[in-house]
KEVEX-989612 format. One record per residue: residue number from 1; y, z, x of N, C-alpha, C in turn. Coordinates in Angstrom, 1 decimal. Atoms other than C-alpha are relative to their C-alpha. Layout:
BEGIN
{pos: NUM; npy: Y; npz: Z; npx: X; capy: Y; capz: Z; capx: X; cpy: Y; cpz: Z; cpx: X};
...
END
This chain:
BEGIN
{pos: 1; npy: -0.8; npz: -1.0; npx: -0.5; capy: -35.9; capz: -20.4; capx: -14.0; cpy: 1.2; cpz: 0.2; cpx: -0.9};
{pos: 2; npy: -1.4; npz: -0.7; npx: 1.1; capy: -32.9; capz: -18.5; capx: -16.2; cpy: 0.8; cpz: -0.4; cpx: 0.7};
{pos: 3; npy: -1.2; npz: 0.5; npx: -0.1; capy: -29.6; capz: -19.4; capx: -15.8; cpy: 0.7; cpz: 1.2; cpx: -0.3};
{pos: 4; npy: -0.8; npz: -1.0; npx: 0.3; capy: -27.3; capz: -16.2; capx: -15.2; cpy: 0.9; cpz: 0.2; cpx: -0.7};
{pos: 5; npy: -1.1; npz: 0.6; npx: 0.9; capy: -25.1; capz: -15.7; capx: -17.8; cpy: 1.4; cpz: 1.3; cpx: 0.4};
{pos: 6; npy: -1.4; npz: -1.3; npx: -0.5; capy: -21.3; capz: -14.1; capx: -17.3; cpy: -0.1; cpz: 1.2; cpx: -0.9};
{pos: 7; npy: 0.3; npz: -1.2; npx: 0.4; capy: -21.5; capz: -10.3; capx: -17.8; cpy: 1.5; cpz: 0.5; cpx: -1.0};
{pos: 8; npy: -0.9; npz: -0.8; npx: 0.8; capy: -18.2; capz: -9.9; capx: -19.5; cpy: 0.0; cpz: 0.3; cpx: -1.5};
{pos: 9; npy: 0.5; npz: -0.4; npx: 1.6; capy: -19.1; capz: -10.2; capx: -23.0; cpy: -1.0; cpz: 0.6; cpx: -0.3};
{pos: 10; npy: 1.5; npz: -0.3; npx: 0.2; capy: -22.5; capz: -9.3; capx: -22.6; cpy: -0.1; cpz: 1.5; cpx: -0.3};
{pos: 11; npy: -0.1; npz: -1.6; npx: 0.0; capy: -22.2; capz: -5.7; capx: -22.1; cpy: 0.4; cpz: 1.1; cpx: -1.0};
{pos: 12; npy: 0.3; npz: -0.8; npx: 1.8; capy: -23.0; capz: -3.1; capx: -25.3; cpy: -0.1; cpz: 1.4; cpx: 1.1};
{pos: 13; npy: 0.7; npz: -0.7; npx: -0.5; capy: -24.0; capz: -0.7; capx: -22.8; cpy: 0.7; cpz: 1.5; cpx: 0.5};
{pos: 14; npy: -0.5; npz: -0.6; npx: -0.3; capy: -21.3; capz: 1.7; capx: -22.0; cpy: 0.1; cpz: 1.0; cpx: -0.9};
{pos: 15; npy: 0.0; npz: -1.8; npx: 1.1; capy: -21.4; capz: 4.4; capx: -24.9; cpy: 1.1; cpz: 1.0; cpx: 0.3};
{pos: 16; npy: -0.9; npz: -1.0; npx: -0.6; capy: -20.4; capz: 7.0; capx: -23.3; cpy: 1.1; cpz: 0.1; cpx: 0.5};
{pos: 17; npy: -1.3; npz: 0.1; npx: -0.7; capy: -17.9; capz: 6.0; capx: -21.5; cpy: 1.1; cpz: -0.2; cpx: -0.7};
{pos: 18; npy: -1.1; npz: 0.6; npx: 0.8; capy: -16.5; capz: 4.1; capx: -24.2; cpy: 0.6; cpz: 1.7; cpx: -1.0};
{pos: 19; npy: -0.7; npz: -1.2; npx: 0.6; capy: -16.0; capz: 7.6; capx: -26.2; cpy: 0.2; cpz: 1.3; cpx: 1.1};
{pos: 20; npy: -0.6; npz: -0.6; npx: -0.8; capy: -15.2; capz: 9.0; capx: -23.2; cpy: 2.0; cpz: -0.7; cpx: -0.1};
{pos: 21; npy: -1.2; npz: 0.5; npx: -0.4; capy: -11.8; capz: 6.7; capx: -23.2; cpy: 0.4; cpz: -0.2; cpx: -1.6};
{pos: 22; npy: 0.0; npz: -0.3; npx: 1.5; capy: -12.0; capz: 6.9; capx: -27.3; cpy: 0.7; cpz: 1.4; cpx: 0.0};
{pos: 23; npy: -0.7; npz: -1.6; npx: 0.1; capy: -11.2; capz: 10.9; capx: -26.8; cpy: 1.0; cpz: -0.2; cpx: 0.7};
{pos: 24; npy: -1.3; npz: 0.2; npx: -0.2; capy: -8.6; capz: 10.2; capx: -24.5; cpy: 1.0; cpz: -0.7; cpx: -0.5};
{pos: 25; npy: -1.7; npz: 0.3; npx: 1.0; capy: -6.5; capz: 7.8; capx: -26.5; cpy: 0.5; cpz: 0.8; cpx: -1.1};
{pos: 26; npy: -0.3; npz: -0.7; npx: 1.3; capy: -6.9; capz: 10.1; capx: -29.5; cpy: 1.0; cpz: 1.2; cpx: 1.0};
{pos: 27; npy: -1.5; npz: -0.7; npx: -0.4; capy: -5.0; capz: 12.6; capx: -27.1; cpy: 1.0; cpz: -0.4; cpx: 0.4};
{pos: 28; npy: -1.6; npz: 1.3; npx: 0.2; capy: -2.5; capz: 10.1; capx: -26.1; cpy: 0.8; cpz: 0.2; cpx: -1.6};
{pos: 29; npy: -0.8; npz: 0.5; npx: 1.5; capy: -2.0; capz: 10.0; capx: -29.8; cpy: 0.4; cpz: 0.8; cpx: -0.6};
{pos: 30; npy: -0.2; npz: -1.2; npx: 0.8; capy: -2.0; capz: 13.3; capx: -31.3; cpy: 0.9; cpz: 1.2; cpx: 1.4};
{pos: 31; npy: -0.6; npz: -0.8; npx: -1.0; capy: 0.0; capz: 14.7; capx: -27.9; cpy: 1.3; cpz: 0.2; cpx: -0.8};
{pos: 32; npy: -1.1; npz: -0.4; npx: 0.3; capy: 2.8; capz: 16.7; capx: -28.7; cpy: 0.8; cpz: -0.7; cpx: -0.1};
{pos: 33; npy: -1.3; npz: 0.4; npx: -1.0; capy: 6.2; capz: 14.7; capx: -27.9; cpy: 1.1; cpz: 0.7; cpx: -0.9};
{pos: 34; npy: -1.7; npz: 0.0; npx: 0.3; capy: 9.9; capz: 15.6; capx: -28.0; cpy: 0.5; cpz: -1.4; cpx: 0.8};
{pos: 35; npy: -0.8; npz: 1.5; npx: -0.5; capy: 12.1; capz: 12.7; capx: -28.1; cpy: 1.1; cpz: 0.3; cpx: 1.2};
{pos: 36; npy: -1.4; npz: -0.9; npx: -0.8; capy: 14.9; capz: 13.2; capx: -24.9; cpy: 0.4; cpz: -2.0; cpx: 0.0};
{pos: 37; npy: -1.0; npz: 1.0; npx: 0.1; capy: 17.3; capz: 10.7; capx: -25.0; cpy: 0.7; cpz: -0.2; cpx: 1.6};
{pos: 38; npy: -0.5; npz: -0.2; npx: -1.2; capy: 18.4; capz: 9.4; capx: -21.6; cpy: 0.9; cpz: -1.4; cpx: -0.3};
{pos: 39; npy: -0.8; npz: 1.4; npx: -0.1; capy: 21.4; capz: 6.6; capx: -20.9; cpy: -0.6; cpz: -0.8; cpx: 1.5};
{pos: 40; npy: 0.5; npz: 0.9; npx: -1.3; capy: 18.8; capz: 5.8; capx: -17.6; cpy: -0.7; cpz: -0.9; cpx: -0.6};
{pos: 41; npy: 0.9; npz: 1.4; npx: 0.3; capy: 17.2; capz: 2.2; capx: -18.1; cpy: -1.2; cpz: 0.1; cpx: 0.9};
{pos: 42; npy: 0.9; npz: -0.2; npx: -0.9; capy: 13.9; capz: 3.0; capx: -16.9; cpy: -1.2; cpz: -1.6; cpx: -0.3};
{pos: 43; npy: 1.1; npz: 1.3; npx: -0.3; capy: 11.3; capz: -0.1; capx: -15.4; cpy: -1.2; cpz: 0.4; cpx: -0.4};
{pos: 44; npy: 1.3; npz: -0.2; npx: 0.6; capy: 8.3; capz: -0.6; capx: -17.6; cpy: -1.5; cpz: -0.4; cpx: 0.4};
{pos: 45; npy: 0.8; npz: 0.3; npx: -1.2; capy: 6.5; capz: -1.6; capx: -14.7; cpy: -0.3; cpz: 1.2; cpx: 1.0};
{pos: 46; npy: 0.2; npz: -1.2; npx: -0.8; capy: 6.6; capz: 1.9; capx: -12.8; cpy: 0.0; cpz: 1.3; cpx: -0.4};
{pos: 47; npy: 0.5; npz: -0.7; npx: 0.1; capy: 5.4; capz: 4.8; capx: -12.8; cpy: 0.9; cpz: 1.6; cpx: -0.1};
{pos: 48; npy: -1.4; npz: -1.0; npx: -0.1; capy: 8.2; capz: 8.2; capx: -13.1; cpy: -0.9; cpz: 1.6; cpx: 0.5};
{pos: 49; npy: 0.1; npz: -1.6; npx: 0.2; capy: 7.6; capz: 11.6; capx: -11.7; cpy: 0.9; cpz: 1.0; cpx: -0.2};
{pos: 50; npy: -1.1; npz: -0.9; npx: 0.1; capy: 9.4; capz: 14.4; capx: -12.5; cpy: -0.2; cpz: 1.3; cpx: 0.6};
{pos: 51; npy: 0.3; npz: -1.5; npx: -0.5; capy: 9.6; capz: 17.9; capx: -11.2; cpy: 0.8; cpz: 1.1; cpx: -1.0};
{pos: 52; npy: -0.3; npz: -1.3; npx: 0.6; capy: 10.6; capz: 21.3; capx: -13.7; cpy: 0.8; cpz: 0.9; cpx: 1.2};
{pos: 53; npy: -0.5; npz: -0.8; npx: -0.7; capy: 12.6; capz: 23.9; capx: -12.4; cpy: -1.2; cpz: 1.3; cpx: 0.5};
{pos: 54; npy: 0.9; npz: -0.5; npx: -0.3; capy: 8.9; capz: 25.5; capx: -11.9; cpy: -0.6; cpz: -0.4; cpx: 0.9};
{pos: 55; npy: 1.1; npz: 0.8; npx: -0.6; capy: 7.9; capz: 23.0; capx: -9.5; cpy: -1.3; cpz: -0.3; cpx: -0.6};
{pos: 56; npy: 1.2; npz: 0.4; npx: 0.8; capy: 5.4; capz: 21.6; capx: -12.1; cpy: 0.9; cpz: -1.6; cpx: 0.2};
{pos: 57; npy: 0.1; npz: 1.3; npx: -0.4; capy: 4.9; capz: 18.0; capx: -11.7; cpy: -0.2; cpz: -0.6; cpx: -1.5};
{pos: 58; npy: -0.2; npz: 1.0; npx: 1.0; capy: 5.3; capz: 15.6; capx: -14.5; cpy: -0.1; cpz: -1.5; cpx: 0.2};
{pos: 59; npy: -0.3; npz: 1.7; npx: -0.1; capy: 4.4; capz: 11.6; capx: -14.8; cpy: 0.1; cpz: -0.5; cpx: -1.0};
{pos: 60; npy: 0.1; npz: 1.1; npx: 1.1; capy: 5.7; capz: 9.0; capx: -17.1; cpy: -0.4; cpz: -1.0; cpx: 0.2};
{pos: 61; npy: 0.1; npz: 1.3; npx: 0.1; capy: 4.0; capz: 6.4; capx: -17.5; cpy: 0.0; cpz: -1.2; cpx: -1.3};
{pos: 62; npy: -0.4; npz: 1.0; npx: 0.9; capy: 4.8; capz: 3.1; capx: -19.7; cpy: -2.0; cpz: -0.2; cpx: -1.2};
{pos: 63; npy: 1.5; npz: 0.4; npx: 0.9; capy: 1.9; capz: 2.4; capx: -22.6; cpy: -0.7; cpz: -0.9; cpx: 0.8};
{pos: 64; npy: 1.1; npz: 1.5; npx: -0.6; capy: 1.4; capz: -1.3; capx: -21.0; cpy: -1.4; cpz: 1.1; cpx: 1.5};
{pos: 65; npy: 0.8; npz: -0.3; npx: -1.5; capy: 0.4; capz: 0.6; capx: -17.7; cpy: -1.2; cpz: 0.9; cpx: -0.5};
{pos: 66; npy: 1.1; npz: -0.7; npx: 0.2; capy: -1.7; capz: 3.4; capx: -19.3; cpy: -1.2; cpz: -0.6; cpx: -0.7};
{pos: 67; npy: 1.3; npz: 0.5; npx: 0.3; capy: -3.7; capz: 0.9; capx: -21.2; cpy: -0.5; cpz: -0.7; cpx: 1.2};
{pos: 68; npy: 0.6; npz: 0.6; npx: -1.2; capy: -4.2; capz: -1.2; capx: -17.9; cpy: -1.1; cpz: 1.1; cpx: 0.6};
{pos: 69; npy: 0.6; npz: -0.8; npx: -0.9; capy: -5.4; capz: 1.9; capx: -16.1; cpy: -1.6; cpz: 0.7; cpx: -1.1};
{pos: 70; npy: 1.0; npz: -0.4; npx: 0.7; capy: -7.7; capz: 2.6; capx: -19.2; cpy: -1.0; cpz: -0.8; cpx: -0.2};
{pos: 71; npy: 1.0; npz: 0.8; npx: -0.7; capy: -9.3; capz: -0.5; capx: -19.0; cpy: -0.5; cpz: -0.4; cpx: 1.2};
{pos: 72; npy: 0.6; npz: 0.1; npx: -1.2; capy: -9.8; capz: -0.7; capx: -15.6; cpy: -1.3; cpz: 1.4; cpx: 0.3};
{pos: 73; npy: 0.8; npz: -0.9; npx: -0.4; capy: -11.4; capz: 2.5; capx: -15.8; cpy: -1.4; cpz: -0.1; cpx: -0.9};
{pos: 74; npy: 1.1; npz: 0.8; npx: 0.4; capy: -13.9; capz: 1.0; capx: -18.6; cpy: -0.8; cpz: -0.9; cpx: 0.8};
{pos: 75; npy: 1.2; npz: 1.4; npx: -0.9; capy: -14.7; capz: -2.1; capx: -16.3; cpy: -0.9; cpz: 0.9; cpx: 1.3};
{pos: 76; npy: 1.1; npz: -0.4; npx: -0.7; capy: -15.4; capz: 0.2; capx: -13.8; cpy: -1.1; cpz: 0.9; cpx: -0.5};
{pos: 77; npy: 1.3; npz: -0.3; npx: 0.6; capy: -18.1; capz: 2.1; capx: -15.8; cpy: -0.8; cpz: -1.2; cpx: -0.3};
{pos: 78; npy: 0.6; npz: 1.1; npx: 0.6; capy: -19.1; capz: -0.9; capx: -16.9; cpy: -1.0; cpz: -0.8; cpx: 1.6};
{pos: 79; npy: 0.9; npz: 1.2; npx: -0.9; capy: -19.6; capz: -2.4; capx: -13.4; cpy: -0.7; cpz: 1.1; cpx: 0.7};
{pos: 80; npy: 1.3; npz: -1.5; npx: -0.6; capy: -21.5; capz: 1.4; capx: -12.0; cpy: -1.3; cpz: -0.3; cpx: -0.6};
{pos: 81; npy: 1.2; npz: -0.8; npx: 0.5; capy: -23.7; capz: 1.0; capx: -14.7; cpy: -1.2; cpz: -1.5; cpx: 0.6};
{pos: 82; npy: 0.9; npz: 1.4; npx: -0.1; capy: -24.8; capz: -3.0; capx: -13.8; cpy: 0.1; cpz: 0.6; cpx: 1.5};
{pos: 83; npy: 0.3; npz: 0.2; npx: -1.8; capy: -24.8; capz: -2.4; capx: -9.9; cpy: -1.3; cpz: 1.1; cpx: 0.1};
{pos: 84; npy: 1.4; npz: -1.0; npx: -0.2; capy: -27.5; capz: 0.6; capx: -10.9; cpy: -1.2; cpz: -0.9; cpx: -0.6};
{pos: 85; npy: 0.8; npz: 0.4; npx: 0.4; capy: -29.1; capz: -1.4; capx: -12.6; cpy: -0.5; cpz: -1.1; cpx: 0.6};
{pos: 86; npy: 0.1; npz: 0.8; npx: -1.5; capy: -29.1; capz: -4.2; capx: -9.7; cpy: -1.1; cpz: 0.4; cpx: 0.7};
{pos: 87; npy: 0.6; npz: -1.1; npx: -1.1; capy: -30.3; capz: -1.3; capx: -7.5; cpy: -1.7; cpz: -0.3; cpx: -0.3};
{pos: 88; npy: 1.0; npz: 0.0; npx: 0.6; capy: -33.0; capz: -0.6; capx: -9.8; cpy: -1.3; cpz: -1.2; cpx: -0.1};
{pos: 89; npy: 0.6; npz: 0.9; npx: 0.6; capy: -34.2; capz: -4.1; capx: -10.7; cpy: -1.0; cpz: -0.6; cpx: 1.3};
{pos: 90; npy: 0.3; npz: 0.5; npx: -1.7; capy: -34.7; capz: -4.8; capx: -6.5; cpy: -0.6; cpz: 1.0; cpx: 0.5};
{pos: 91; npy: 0.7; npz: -1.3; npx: -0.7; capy: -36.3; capz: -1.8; capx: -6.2; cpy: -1.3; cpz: -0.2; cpx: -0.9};
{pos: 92; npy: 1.4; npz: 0.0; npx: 0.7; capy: -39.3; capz: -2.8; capx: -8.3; cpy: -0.6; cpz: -0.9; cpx: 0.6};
{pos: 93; npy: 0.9; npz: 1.3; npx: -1.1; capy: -39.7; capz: -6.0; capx: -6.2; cpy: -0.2; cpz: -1.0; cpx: -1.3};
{pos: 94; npy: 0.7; npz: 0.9; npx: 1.1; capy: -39.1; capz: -8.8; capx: -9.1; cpy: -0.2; cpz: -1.2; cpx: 0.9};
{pos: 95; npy: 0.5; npz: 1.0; npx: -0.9; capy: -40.4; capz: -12.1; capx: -8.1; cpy: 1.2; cpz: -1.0; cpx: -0.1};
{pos: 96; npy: -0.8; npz: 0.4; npx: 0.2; capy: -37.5; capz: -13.6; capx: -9.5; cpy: 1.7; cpz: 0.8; cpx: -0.6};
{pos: 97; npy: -1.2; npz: -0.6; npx: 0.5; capy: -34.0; capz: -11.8; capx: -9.8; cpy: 0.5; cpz: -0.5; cpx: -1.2};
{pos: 98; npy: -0.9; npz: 0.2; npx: 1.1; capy: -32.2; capz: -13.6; capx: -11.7; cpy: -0.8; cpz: -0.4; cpx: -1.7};
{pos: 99; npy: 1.2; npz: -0.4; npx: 1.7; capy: -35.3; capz: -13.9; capx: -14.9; cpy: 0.0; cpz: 1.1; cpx: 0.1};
{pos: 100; npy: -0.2; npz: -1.7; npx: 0.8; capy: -35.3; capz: -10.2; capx: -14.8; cpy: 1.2; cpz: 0.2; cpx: -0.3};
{pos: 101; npy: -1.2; npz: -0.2; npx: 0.7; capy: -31.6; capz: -10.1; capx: -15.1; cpy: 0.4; cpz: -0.5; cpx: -1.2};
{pos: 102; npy: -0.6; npz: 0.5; npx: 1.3; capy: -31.3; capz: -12.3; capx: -17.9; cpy: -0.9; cpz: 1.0; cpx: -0.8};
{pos: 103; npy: 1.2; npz: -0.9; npx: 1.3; capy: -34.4; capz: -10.1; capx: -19.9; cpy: 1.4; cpz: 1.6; cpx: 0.0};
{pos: 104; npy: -0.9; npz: -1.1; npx: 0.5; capy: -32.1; capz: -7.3; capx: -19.0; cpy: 1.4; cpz: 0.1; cpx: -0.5};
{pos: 105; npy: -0.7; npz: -0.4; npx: 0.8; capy: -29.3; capz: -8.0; capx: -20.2; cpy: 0.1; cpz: 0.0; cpx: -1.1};
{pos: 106; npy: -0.2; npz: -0.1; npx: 1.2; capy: -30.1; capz: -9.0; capx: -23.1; cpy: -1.1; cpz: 1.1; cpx: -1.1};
{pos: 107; npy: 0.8; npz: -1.4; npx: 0.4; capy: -32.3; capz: -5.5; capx: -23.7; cpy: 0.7; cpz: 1.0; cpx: 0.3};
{pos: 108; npy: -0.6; npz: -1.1; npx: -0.4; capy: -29.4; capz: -3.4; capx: -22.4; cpy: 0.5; cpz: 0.9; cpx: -0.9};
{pos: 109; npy: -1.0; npz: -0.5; npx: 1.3; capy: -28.1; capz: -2.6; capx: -25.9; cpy: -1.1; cpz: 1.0; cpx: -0.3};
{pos: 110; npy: 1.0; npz: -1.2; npx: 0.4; capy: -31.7; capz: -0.4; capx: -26.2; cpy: -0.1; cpz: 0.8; cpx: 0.6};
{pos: 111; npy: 0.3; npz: -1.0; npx: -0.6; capy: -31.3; capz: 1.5; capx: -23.6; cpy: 1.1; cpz: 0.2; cpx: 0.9};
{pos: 112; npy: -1.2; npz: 0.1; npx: -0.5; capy: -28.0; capz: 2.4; capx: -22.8; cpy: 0.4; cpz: 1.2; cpx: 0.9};
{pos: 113; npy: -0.7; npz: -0.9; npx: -1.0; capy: -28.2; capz: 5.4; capx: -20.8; cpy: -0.7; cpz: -0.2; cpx: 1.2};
{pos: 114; npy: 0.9; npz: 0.2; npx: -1.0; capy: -30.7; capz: 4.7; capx: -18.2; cpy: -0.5; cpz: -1.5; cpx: 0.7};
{pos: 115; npy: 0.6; npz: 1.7; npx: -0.2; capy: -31.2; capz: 1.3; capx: -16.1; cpy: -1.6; cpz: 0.9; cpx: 0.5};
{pos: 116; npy: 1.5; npz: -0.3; npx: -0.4; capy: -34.7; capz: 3.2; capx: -14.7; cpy: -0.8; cpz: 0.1; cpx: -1.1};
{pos: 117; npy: 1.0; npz: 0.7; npx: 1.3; capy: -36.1; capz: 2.8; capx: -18.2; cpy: -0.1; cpz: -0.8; cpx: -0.4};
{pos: 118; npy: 0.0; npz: 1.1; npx: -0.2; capy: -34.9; capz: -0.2; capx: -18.6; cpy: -1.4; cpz: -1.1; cpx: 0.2};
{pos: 119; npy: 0.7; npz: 0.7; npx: -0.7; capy: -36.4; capz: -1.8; capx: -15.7; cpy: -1.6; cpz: 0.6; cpx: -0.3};
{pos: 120; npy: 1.6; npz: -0.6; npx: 0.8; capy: -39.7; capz: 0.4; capx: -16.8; cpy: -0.5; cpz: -0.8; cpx: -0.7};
{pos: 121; npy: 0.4; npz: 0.9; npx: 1.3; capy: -39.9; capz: -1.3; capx: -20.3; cpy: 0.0; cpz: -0.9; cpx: 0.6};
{pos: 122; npy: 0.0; npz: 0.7; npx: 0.0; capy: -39.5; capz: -4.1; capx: -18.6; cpy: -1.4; cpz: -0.6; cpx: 0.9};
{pos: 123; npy: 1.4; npz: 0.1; npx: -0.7; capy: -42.3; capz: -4.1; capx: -16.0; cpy: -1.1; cpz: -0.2; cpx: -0.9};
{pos: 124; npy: 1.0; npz: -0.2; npx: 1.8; capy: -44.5; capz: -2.9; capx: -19.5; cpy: 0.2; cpz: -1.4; cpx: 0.0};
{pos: 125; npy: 0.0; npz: 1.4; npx: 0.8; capy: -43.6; capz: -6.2; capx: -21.1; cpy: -0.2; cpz: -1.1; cpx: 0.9};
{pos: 126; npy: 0.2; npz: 1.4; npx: -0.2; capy: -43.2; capz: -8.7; capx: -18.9; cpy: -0.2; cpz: 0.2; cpx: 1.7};
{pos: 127; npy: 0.2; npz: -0.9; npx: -1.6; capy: -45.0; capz: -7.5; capx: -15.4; cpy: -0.4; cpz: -1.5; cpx: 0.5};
{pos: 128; npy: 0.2; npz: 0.6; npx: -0.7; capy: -45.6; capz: -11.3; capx: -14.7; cpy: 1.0; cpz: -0.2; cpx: 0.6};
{pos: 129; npy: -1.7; npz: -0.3; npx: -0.2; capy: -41.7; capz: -10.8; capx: -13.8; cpy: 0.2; cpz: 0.9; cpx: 1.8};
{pos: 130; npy: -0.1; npz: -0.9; npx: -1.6; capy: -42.4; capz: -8.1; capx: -10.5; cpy: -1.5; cpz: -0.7; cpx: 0.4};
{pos: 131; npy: 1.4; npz: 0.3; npx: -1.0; capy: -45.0; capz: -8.4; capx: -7.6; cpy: -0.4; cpz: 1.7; cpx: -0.1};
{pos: 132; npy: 0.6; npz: -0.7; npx: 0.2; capy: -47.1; capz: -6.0; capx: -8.2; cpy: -1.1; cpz: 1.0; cpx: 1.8};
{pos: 133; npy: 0.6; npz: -0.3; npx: -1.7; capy: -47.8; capz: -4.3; capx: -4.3; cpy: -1.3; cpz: 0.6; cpx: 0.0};
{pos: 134; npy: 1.7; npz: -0.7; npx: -0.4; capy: -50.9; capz: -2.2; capx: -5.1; cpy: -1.5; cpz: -0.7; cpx: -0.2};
{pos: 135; npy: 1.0; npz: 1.1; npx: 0.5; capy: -52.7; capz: -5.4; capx: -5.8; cpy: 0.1; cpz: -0.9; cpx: 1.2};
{pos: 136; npy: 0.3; npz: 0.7; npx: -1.3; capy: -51.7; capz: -7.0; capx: -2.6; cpy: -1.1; cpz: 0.0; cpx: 0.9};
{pos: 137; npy: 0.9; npz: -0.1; npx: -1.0; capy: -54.4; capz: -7.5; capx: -0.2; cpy: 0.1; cpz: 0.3; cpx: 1.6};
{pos: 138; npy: -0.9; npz: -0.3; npx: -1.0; capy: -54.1; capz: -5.8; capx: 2.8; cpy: -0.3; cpz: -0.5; cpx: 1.4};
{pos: 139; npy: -0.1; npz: 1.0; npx: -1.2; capy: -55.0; capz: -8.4; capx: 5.3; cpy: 0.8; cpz: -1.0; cpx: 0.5};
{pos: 140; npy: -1.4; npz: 0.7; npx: -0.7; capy: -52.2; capz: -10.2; capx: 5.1; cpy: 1.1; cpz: 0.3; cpx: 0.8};
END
């Protein structure tokens, strides 16, 4: 039996997402600014809204926080893409979860947009891995 291994390093598998949050720092970085000079000591722990004399809404927020909020929003792609692929793996009927999890993770980096191909290739290769129901006998 496989030995689960922790998903935090493991994971190649987000692409998209990752230059999904790649194009938003490049706007972060190439955003306009004007410098304004204030004598308020503002906490780099919270969040500032502002209001225009347009009633247009405005938020500042501190770098630390918008990188927090940028990786949390990574881990959660990161953890959509493994809970589909959970879904997926239990939906084939393996005979052993956690041996198909280890095969998959370490084949995730081939097939990074789809866990339902995935788990496919993986049936293909190594189908002593699922129970196979159309081969059951139906007197049981």
């Amino acid at each position: 039996m496989a030995t689960p291994k922790p998903l935090v390093k493991q994971i190649n598998s987000a692409q998209q997402a990752s230059n999904m949050y790649e194009s938003l720092q490049e706007i972060f970085k190439s955003a306009k600014t004007k410098s304004m000079i204030s004598d308020i000591a503002l906490n780099g722990d919270l969040t500032y809204r502002f209001e225009d004399k347009n009633k247009q809404e405005f938020y500042l927020v501190s770098k630390k926080n918008m990188q927090q909020l940028l990786e949390s929003a990574k881990q959660l792609e990161v953890d959509k893409y493994l809970f589909k692929l959970e879904q997926e793996i239990y939906s084939n009927v393996p005979i052993d979860f956690e041996d198909v999890w280890c095969i998959a993770l370490k084949e995730i980096k081939n097939y990074k947009k789809e866990p339902k191909a995935l788990v496919k290739n993986l049936k293909k290769r190594y189908p002593y891995l699922f129970f196979e129901i159309s081969k059951i006998p139906s007197s049981l």
